[in-house]
Backbone bond lengths (Angstrom), bond angles and torsions (degrees), N, CA, C in turn:
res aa  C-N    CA-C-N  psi(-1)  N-CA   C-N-CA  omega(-1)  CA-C   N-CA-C  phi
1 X - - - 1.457 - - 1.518 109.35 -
2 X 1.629 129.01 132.47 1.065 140.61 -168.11 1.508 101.11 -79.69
3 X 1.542 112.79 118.32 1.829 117.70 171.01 1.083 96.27 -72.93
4 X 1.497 91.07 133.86 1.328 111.83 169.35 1.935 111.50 -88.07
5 X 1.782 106.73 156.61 1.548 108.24 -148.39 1.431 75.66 -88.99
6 X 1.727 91.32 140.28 1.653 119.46 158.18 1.249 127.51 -71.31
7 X 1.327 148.18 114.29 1.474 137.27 -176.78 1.528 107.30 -129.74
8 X 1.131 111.38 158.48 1.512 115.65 177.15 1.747 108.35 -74.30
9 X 1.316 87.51 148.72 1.806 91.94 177.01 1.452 106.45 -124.64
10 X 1.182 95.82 168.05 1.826 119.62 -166.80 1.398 99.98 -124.90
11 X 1.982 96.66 170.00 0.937 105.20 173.50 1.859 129.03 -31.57
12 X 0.671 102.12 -50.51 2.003 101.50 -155.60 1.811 96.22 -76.81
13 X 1.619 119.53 5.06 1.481 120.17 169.35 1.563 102.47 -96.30
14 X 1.437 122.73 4.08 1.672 110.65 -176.99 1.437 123.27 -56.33
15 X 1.579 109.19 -21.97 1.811 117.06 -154.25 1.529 83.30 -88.94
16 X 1.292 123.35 -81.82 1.509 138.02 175.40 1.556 113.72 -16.66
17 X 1.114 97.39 -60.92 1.326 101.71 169.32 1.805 137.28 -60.30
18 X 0.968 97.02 -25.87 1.368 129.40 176.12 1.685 98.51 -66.15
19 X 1.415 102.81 -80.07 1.493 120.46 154.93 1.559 142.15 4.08
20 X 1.629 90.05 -53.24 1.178 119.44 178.02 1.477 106.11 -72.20
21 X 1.654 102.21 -69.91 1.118 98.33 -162.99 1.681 121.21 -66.33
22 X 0.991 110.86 -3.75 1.962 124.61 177.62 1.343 96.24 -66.08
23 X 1.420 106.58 -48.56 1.637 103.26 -174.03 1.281 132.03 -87.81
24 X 1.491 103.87 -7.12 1.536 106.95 163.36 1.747 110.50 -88.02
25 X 1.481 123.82 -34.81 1.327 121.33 -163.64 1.922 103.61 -88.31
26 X 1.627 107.33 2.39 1.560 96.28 179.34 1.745 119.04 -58.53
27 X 1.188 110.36 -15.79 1.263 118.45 -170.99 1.424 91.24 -81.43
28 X 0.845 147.59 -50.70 1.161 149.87 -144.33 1.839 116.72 -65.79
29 X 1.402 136.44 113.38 1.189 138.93 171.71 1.487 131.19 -20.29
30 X 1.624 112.40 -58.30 1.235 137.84 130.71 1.629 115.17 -11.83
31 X 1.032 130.42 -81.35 1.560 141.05 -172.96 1.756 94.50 -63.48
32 X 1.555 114.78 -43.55 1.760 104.06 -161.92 2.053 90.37 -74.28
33 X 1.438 124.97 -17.83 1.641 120.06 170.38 1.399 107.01 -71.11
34 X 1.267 122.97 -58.02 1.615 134.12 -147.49 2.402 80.98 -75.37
35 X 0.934 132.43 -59.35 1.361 141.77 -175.24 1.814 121.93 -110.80
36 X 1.492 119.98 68.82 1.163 125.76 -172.27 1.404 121.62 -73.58
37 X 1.558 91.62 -9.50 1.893 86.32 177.46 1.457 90.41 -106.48
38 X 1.527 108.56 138.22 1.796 139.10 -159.10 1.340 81.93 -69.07
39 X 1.339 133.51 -69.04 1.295 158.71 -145.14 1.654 103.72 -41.14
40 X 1.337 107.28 -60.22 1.572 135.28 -173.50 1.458 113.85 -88.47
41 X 1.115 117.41 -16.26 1.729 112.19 -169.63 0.960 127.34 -47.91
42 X 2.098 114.30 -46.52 1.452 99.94 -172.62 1.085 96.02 -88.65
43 X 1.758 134.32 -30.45 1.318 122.95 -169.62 2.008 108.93 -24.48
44 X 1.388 86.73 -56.85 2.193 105.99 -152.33 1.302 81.43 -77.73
45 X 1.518 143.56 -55.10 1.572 125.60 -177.46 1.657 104.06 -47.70
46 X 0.951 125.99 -70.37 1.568 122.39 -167.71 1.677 96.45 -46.40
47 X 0.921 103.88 -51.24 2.238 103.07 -164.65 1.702 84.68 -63.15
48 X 1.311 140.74 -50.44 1.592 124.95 -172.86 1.552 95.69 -74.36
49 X 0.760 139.23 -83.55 1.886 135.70 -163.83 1.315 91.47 -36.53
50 X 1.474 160.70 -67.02 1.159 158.05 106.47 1.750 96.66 63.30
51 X 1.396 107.70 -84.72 1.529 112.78 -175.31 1.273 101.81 -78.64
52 X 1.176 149.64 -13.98 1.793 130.17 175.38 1.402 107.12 -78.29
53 X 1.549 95.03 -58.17 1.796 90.40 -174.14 1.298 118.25 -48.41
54 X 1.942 117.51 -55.65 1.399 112.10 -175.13 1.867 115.25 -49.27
55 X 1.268 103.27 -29.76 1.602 127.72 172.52 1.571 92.58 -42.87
56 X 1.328 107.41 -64.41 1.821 119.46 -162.17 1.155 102.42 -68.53
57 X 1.403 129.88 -48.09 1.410 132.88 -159.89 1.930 88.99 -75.94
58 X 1.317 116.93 -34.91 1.982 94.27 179.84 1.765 106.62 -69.80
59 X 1.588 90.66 -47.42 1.531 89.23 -160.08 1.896 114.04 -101.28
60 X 0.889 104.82 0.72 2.024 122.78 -179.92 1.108 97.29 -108.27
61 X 1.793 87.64 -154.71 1.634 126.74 -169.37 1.645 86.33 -136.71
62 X 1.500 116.18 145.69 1.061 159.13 145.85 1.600 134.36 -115.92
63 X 1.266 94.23 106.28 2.092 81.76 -166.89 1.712 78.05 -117.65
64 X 1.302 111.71 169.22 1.483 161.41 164.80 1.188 137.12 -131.64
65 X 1.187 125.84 129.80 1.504 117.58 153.24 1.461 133.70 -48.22
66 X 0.894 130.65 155.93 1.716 124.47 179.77 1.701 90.36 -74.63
67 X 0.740 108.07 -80.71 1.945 100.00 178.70 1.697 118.27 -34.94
68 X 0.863 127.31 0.99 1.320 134.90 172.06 1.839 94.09 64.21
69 X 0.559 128.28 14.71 1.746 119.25 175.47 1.705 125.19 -89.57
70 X 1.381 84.69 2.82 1.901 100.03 159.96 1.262 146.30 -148.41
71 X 1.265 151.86 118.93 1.264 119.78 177.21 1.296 119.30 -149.06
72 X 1.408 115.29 163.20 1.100 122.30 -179.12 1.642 136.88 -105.44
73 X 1.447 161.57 158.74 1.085 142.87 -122.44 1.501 78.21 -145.24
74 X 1.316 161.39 -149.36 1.235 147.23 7.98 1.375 141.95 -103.71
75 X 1.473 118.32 170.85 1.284 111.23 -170.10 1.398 110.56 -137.59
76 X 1.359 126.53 126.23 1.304 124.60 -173.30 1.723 90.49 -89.28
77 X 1.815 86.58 150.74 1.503 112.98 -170.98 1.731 116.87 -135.16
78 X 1.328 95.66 45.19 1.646 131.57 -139.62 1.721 91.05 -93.65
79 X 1.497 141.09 150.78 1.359 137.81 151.50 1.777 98.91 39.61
80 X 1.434 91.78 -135.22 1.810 97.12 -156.44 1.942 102.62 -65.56
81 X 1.314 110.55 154.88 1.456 96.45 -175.68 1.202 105.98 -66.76
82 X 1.563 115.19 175.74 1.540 111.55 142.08 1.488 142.46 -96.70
83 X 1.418 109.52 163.95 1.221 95.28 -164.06 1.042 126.63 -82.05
84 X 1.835 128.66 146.93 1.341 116.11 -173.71 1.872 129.73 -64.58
85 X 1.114 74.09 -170.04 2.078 82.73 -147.05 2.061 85.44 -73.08
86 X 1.367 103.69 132.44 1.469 113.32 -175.50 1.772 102.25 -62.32
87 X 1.567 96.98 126.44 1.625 104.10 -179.38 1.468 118.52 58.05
88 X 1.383 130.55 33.86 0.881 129.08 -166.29 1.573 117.37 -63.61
89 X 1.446 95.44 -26.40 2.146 104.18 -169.60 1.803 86.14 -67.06
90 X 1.407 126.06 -56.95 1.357 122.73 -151.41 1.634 96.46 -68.04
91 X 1.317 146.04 -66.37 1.204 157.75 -171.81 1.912 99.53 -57.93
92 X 1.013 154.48 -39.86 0.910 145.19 148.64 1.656 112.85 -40.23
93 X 0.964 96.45 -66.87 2.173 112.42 178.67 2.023 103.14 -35.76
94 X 1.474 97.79 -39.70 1.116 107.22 177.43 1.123 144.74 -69.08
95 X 1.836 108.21 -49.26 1.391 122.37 149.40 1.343 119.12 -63.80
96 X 1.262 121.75 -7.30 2.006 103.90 -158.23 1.467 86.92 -139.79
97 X 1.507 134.69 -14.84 1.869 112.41 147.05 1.669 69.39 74.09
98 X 1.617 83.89 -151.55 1.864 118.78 -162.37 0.982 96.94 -53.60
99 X 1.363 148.29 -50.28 1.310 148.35 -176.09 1.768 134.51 -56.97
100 X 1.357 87.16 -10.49 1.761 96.13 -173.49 1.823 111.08 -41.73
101 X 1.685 95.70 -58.62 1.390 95.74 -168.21 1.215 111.32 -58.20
102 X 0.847 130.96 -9.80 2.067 120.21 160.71 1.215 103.69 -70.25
103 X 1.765 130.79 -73.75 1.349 114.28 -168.49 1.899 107.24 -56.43
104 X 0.955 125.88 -33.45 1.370 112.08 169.78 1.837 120.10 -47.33
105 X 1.455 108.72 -41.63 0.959 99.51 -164.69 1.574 110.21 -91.31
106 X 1.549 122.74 2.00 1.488 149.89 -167.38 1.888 79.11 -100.02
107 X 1.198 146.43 -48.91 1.726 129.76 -145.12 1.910 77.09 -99.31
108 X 0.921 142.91 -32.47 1.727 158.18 -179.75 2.350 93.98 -55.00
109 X 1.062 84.34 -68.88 1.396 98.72 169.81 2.103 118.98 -45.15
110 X 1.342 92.89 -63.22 0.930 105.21 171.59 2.041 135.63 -51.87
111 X 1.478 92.24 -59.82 1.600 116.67 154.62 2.050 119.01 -50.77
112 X 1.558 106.66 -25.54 0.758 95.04 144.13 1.399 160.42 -103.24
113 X 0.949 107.37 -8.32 1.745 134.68 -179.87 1.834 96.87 -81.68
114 X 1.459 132.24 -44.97 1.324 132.52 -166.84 1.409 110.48 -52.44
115 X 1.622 99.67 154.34 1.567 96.85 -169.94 0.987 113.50 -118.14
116 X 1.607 132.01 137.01 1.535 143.52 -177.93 1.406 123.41 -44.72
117 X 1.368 113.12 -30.59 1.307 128.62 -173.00 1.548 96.83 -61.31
118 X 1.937 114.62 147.45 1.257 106.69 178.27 1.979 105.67 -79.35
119 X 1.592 107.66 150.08 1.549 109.09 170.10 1.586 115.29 -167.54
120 X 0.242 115.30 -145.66 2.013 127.09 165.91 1.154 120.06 -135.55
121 X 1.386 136.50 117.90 1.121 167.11 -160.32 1.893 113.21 -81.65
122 X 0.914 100.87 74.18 1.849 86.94 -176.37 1.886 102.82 -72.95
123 X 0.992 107.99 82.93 1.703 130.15 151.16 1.623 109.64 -4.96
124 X 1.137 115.57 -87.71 0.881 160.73 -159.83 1.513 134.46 -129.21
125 X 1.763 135.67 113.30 1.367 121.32 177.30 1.723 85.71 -131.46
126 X 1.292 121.94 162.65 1.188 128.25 177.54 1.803 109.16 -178.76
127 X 1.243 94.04 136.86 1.515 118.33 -178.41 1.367 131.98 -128.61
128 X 1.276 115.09 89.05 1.883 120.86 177.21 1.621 92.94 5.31
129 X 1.564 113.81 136.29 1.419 108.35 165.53 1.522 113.25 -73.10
130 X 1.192 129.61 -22.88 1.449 132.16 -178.37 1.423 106.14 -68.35
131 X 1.183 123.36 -38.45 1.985 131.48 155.72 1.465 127.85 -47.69
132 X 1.240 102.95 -34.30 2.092 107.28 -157.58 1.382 91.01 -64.89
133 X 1.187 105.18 152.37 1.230 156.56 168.29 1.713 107.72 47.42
134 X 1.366 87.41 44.26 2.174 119.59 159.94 1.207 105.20 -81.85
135 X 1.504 140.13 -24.90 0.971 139.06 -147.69 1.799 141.20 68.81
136 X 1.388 97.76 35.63 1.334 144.77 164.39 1.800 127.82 -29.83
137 X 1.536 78.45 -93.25 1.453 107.48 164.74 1.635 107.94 -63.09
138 X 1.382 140.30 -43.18 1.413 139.39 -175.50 1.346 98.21 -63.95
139 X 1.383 129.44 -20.51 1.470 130.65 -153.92 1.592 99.15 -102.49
140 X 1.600 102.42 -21.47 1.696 104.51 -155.92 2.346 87.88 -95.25
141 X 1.665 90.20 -26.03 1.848 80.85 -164.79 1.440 94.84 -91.41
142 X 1.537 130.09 -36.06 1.902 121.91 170.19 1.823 114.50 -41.05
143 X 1.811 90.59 -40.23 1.766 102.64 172.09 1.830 106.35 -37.24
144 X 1.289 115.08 -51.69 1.612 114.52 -137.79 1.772 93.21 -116.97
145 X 1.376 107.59 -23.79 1.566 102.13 179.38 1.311 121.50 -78.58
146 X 1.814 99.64 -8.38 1.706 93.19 -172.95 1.695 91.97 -87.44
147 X 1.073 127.03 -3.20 1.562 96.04 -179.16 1.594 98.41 -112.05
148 X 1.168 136.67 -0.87 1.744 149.47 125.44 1.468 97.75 -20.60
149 X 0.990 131.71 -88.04 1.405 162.89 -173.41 1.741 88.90 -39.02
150 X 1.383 115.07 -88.26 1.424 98.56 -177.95 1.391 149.53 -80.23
151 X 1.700 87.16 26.83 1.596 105.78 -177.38 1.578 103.91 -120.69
152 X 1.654 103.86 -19.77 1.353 104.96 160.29 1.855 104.97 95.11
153 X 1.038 103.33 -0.48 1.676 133.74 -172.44 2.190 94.33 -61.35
154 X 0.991 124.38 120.34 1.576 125.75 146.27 1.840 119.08 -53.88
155 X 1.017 106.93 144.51 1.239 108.86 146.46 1.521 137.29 -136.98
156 X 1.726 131.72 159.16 0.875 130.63 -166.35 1.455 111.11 -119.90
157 X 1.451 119.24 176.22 1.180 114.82 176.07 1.440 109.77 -167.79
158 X 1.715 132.67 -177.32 1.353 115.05 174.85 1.713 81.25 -143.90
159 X 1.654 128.65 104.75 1.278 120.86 165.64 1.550 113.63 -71.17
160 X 1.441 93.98 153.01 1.746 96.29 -166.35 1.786 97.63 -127.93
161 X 1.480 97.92 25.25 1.518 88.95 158.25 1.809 102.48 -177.11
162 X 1.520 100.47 170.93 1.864 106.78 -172.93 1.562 116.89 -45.66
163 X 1.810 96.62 -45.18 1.403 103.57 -170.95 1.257 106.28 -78.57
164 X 1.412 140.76 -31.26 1.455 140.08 -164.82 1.247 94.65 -74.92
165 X 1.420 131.84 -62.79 1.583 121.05 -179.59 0.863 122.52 -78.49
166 X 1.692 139.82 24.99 1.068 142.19 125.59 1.362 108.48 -56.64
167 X 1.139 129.36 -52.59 1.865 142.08 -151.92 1.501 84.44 -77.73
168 X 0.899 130.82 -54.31 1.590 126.90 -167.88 1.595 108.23 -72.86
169 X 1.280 118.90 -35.79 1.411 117.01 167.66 1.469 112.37 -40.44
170 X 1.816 108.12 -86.26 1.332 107.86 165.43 1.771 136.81 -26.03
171 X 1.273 111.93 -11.95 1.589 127.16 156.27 1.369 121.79 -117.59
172 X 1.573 102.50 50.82 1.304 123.05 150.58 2.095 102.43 64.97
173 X 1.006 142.62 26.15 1.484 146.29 138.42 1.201 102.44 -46.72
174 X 1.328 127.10 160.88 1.495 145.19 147.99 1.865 108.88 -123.36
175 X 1.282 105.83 133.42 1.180 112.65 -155.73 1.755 94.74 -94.59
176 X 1.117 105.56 142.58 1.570 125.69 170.96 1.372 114.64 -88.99
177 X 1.465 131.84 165.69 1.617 139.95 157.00 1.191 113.64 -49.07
178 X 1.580 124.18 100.87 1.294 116.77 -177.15 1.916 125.50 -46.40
179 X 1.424 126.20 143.03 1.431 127.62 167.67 1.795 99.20 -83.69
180 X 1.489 123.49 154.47 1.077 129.38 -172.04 1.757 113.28 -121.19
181 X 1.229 134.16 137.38 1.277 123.43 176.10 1.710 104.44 -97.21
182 X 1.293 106.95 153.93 1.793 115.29 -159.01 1.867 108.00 -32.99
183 X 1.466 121.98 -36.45 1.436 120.69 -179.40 1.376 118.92 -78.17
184 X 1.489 110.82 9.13 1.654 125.49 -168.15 0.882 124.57 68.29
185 X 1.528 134.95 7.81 1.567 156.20 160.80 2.136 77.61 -32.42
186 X 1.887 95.01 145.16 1.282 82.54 160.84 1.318 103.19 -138.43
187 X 1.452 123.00 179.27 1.872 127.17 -166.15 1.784 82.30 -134.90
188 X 1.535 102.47 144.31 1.493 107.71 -175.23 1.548 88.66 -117.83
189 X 1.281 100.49 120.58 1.750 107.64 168.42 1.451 117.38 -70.32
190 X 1.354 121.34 111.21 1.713 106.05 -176.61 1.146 123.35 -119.87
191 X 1.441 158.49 154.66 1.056 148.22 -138.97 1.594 110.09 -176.84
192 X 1.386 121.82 113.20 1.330 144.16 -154.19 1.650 104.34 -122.62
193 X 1.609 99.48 124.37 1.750 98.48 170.76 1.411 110.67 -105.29
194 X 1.268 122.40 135.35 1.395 124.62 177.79 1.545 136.72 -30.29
195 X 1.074 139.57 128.78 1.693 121.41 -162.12 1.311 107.31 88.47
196 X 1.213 131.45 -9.51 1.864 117.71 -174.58 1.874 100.98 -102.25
197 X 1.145 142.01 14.60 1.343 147.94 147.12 1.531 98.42 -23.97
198 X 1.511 111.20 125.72 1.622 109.38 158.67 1.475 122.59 -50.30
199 X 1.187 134.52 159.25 1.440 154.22 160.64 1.486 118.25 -49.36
């Protein structure tokens, strides 16, 4: 099957994108804690991915496929931090309703496990479920590691499931002691040095 070309996206891809990724991560354990009523899930996932990406798309990288059937999140975590996402408590409150205090206490989780060292942050990876495991996502992280790779840059990540940190293994991550959210859902901290890309 012919990969389709990756390009960076801009502002006016935040909603879509958002979109995407609600509908690839519904499966996900993680998403059935952070949103327990079926009913609402992707709605409040899309309205939270919503504020990271547009977050990523000012201050990151956002790539896509031209077919829209993938994408990727990232955020460099390079010298001075960056600054947080404007109004973030009220615009969260907004997208996630009753549910906030989980994703609050999921970015709490997160902030703590992250690592000081400078790298790039892959946010977010997500793939149409009718796509996974086409070779998608390998197409969307070779996209962003080769210039990792020749800038010499680390990257990090937090997999939120067996098969994803498997997929990230095979592109050279080393997996950490997973952190757990209150139902024992767990997030695998992973952490990649530049140059270790498969052959």
């Amino acid at each position: 099957m012919r990969q389709s070309t990756i390009e960076r996206l801009g502002a006016a891809d935040a909603r879509w994108v958002a979109e995407r990724i609600a509908e690839a991560f519904l499966v996900l354990d993680a998403t059935r804690w952070l949103v327990p009523d079926e009913a609402k899930r992707e709605s409040v996932l899309a309205g939270q991915f919503e504020i990271v990406v547009a977050y990523a798309l000012r201050h990151g990288l956002v790539f896509g496929t031209e077919d829209r059937t993938g994408v990727a999140v990232w955020l460099p975590s390079v010298g001075d931090p960056l600054p947080p996402p404007e109004d973030y408590d009220a615009r969260l409150a907004a997208a996630c309703g009753e549910f906030t205090p989980r994703f609050a206490h999921l970015d709490e989780l997160f902030a703590a496990n992250h690592p000081h060292a400078d790298h790039h942050h892959l946010a977010l990876l997500a793939v149409r479920p009718d796509r996974q495991g086409q070779g998608v996502g390998s197409a969307l992280l070779r996209h962003h590691h080769a210039w990792l790779d020749a800038n010499g840059v680390p990257a990090y990540l937090e997999a939120s499931s067996e098969t994803s940190r498997d997929l990230y293994a095979r592109h050279g991550y080393r997996v950490s002691e997973p952190f757990r959210l209150p139902d024992g859902t767990p997030f695998w901290p992973m952490w990649r040095e530049p140059g270790t890309e498969p052959g």
